[in-house]
Biotite code that builds the C-alpha atoms (Angstrom):
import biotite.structure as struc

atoms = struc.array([
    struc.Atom([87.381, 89.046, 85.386], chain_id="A", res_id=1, res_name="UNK", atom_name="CA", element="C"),
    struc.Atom([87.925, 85.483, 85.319], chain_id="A", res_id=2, res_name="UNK", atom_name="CA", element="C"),
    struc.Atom([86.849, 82.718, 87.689], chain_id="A", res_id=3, res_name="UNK", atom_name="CA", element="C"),
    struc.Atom([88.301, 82.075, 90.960], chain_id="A", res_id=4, res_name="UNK", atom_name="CA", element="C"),
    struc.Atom([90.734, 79.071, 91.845], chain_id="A", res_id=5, res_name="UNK", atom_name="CA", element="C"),
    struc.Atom([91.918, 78.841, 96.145], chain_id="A", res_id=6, res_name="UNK", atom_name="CA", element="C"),
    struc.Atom([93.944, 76.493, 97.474], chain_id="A", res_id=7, res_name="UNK", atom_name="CA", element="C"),
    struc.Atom([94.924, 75.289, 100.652], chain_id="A", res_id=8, res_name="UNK", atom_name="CA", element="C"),
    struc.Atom([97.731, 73.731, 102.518], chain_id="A", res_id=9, res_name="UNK", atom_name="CA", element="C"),
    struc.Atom([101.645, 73.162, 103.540], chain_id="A", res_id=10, res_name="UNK", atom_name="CA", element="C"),
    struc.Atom([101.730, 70.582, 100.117], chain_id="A", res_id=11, res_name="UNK", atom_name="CA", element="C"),
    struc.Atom([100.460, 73.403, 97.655], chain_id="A", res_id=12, res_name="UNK", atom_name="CA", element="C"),
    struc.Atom([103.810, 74.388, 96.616], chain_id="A", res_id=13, res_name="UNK", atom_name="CA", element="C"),
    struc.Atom([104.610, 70.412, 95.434], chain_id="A", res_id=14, res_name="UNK", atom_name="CA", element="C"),
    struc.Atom([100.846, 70.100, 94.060], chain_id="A", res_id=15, res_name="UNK", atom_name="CA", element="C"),
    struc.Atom([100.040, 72.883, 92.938], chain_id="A", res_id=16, res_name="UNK", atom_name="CA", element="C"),
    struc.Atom([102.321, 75.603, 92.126], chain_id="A", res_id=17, res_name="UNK", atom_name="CA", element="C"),
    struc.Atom([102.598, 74.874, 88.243], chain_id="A", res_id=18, res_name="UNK", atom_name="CA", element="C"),
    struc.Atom([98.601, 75.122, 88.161], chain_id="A", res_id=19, res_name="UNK", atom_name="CA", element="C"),
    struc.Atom([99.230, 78.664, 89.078], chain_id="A", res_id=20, res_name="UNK", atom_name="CA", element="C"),
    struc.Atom([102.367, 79.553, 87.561], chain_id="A", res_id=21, res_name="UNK", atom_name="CA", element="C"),
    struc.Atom([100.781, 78.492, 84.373], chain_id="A", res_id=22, res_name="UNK", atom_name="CA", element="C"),
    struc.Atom([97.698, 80.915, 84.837], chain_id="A", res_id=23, res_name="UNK", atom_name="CA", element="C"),
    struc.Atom([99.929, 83.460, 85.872], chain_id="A", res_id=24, res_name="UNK", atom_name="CA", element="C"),
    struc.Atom([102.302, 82.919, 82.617], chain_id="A", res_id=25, res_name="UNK", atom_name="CA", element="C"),
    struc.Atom([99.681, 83.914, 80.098], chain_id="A", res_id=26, res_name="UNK", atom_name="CA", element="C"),
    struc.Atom([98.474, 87.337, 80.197], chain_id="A", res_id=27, res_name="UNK", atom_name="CA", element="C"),
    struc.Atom([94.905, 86.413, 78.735], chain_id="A", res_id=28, res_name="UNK", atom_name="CA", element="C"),
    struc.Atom([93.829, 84.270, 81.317], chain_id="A", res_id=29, res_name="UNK", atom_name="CA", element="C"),
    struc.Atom([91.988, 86.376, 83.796], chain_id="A", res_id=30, res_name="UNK", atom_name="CA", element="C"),
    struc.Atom([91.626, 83.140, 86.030], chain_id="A", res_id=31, res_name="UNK", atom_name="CA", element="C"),
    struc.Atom([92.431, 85.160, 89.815], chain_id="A", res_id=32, res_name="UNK", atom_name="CA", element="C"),
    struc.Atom([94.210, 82.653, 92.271], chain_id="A", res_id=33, res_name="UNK", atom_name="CA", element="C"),
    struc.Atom([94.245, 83.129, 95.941], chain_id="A", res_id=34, res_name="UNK", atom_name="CA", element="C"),
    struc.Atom([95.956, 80.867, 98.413], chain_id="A", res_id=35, res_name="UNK", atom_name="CA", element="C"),
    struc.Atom([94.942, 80.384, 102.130], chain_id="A", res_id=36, res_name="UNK", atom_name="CA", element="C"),
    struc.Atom([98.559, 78.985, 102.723], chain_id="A", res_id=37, res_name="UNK", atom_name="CA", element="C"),
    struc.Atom([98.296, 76.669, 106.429], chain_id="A", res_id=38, res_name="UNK", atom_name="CA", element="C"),
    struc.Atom([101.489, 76.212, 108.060], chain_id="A", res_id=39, res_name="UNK", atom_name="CA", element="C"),
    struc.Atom([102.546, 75.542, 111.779], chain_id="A", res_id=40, res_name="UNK", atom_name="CA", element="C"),
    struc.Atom([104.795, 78.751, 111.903], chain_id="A", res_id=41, res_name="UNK", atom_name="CA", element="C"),
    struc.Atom([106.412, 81.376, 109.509], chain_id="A", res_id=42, res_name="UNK", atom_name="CA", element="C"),
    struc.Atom([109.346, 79.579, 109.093], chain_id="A", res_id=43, res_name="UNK", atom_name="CA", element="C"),
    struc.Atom([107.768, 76.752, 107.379], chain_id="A", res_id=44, res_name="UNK", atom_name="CA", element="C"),
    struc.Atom([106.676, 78.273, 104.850], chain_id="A", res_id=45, res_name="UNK", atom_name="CA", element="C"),
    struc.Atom([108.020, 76.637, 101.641], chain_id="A", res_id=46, res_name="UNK", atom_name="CA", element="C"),
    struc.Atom([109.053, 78.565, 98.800], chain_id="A", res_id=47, res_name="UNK", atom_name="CA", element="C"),
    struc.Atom([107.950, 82.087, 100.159], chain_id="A", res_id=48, res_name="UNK", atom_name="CA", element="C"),
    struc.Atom([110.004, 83.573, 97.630], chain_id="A", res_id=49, res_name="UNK", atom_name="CA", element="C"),
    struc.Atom([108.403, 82.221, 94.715], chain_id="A", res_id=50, res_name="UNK", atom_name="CA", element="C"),
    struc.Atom([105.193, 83.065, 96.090], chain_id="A", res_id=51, res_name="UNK", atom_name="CA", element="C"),
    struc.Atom([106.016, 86.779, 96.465], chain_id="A", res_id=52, res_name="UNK", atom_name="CA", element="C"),
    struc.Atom([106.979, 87.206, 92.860], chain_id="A", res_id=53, res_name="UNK", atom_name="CA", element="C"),
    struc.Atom([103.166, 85.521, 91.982], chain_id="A", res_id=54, res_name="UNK", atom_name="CA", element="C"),
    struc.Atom([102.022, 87.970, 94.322], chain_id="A", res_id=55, res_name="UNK", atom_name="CA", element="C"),
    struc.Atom([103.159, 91.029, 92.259], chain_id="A", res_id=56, res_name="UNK", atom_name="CA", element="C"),
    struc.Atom([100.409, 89.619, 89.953], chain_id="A", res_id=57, res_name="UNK", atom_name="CA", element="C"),
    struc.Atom([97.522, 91.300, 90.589], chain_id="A", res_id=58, res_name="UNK", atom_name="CA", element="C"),
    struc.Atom([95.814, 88.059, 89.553], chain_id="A", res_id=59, res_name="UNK", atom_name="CA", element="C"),
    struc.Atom([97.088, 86.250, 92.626], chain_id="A", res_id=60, res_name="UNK", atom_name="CA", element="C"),
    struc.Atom([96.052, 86.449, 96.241], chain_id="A", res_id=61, res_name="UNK", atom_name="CA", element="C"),
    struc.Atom([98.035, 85.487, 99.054], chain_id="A", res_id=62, res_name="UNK", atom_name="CA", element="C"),
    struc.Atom([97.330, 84.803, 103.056], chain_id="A", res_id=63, res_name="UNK", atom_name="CA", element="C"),
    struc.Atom([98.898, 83.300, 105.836], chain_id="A", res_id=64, res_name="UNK", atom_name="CA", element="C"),
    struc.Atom([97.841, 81.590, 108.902], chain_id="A", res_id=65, res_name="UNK", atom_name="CA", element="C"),
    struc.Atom([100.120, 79.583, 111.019], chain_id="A", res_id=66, res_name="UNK", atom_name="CA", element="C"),
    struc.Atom([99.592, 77.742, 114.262], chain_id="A", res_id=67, res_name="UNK", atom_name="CA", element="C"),
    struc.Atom([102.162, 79.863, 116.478], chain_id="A", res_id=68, res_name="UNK", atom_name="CA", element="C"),
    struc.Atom([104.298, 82.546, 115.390], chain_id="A", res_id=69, res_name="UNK", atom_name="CA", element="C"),
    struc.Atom([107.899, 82.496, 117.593], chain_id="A", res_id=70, res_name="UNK", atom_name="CA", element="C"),
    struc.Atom([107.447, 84.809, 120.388], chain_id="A", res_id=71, res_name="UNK", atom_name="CA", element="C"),
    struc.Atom([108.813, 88.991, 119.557], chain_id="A", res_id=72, res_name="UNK", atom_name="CA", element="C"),
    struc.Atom([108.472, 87.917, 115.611], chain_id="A", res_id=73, res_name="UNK", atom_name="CA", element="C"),
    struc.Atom([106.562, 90.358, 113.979], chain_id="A", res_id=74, res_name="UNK", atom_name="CA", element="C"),
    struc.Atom([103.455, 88.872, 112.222], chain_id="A", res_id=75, res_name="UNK", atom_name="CA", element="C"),
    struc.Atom([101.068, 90.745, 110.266], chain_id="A", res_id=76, res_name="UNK", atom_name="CA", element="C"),
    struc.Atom([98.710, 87.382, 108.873], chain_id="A", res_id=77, res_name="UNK", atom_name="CA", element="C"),
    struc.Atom([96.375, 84.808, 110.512], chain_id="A", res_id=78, res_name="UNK", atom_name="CA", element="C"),
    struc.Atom([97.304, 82.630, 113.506], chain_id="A", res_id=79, res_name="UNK", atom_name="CA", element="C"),
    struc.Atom([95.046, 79.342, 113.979], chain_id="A", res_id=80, res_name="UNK", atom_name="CA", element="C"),
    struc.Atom([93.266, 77.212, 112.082], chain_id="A", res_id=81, res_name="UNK", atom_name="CA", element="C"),
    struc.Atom([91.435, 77.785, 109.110], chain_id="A", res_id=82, res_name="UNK", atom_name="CA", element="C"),
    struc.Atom([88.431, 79.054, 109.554], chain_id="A", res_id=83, res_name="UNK", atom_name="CA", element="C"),
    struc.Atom([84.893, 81.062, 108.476], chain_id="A", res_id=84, res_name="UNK", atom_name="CA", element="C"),
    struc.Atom([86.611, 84.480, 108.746], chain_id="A", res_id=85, res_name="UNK", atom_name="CA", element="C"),
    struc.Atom([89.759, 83.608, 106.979], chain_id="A", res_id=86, res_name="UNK", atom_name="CA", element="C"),
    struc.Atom([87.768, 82.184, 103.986], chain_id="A", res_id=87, res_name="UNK", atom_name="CA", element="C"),
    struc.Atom([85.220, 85.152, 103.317], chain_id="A", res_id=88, res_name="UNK", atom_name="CA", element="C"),
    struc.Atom([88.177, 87.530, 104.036], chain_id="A", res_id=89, res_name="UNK", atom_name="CA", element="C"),
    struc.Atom([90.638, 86.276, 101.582], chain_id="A", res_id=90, res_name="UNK", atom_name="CA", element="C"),
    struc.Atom([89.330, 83.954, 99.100], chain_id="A", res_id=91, res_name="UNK", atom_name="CA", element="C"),
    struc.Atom([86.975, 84.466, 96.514], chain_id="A", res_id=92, res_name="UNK", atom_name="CA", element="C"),
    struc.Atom([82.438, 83.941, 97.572], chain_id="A", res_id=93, res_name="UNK", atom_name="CA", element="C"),
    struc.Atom([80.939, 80.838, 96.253], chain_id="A", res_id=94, res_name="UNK", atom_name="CA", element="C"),
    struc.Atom([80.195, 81.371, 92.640], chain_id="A", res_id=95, res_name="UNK", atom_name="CA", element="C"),
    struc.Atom([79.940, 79.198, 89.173], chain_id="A", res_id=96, res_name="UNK", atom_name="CA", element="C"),
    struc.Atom([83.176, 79.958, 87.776], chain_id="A", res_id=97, res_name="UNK", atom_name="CA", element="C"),
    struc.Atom([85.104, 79.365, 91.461], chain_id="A", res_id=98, res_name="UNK", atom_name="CA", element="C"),
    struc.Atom([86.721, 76.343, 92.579], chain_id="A", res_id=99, res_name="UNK", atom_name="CA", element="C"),
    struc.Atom([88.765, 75.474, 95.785], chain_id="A", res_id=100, res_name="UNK", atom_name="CA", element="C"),
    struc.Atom([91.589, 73.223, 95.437], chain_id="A", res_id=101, res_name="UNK", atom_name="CA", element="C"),
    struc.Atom([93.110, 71.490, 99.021], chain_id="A", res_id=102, res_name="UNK", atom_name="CA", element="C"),
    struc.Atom([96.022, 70.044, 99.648], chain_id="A", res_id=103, res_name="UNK", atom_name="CA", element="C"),
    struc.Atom([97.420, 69.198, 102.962], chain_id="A", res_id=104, res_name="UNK", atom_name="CA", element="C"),
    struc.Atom([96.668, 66.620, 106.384], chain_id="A", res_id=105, res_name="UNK", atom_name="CA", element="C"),
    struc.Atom([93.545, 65.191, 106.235], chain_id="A", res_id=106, res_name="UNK", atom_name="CA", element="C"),
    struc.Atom([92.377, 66.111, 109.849], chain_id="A", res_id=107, res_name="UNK", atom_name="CA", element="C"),
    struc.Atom([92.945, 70.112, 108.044], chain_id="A", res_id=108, res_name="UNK", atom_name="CA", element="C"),
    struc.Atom([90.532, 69.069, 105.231], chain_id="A", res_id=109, res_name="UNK", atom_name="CA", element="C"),
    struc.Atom([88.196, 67.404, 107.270], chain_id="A", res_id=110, res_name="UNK", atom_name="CA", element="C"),
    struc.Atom([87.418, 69.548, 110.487], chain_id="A", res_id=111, res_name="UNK", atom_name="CA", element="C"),
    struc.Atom([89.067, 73.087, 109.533], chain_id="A", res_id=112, res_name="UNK", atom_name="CA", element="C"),
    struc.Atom([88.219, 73.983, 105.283], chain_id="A", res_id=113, res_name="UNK", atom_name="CA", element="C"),
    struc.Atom([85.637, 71.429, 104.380], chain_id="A", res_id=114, res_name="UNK", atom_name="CA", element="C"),
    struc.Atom([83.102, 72.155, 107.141], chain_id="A", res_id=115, res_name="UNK", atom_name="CA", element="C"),
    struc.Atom([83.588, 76.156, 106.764], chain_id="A", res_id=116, res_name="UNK", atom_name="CA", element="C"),
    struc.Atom([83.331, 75.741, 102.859], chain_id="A", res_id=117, res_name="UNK", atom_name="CA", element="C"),
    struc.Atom([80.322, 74.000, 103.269], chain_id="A", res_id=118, res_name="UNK", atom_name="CA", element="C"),
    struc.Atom([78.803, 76.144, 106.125], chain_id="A", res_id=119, res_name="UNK", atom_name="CA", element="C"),
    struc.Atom([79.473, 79.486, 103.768], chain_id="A", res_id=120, res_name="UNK", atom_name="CA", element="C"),
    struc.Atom([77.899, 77.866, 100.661], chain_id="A", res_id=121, res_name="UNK", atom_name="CA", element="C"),
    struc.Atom([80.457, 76.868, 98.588], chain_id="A", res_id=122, res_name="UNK", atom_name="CA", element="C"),
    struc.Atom([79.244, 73.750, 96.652], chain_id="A", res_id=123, res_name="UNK", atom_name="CA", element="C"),
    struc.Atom([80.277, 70.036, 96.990], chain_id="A", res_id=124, res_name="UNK", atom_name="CA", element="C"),
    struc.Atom([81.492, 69.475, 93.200], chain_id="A", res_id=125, res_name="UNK", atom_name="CA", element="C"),
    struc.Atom([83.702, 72.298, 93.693], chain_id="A", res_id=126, res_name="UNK", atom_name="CA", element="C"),
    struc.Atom([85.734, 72.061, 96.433], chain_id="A", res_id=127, res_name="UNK", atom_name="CA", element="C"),
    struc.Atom([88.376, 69.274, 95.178], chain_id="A", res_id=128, res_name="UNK", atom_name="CA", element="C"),
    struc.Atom([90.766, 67.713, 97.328], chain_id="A", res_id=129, res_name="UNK", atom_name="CA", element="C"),
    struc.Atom([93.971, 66.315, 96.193], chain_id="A", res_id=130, res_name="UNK", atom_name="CA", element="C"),
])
């Protein structure tokens, strides 16, 4: 397959969604996106129904984690912050041909992806924050 492209954050849908809508739209790229997709609870997740039509691509990946989830709501993904676990379960392993794209506040970037990226190996020039 193709490389590897994750991205981050509450902003992805403003930032980023063409990036991956574009991939998606040609059938020779085999470019796989996944998105760890941070919000504070379920409900704030922008344009989930967009998303779930990307995700009938088998070349995209998506996961939630929120920060709570509203008590008796049923919640199958990730609660907390973005962490170790949630990156080497759902996103692609350091590699060449991988980059990580984040979006969102910067105390998310700072103390939650950028630490774990770097503690799991992923290098410096490509983990891009916008």
């Amino acid at each position: 397959g193709g490389g590897g492209l994750a991205v981050f954050g509450k902003q992805w849908y403003q930032r980023r969604v063409r990036v991956a809508q574009e991939i998606l739209k040609n059938p020779y790229d085999q470019t796989e996106v996944f998105l760890l997709f941070a919000n504070q609870t379920p409900q704030d997740i922008l344009c989930k129904d967009i998303i779930e039509r990307m995700d009938n691509d088998e070349r995209f990946n998506v996961w939630y984690t929120v920060d709570r989830v509203p008590e008796g709501q049923d919640w199958k993904y990730d609660t907390g912050f973005v962490n170790a676990d949630m990156i080497t379960a759902h996103l692609p392993p350091p590699a060449r041909d991988t980059a990580v794209l984040m979006c969102g506040p910067p105390g998310m970037i700072k103390f939650a992806c950028l630490p774990n990226l770097e503690k799991l190996g992923y290098p410096e020039k490509s983990c891009l924050v916008f």
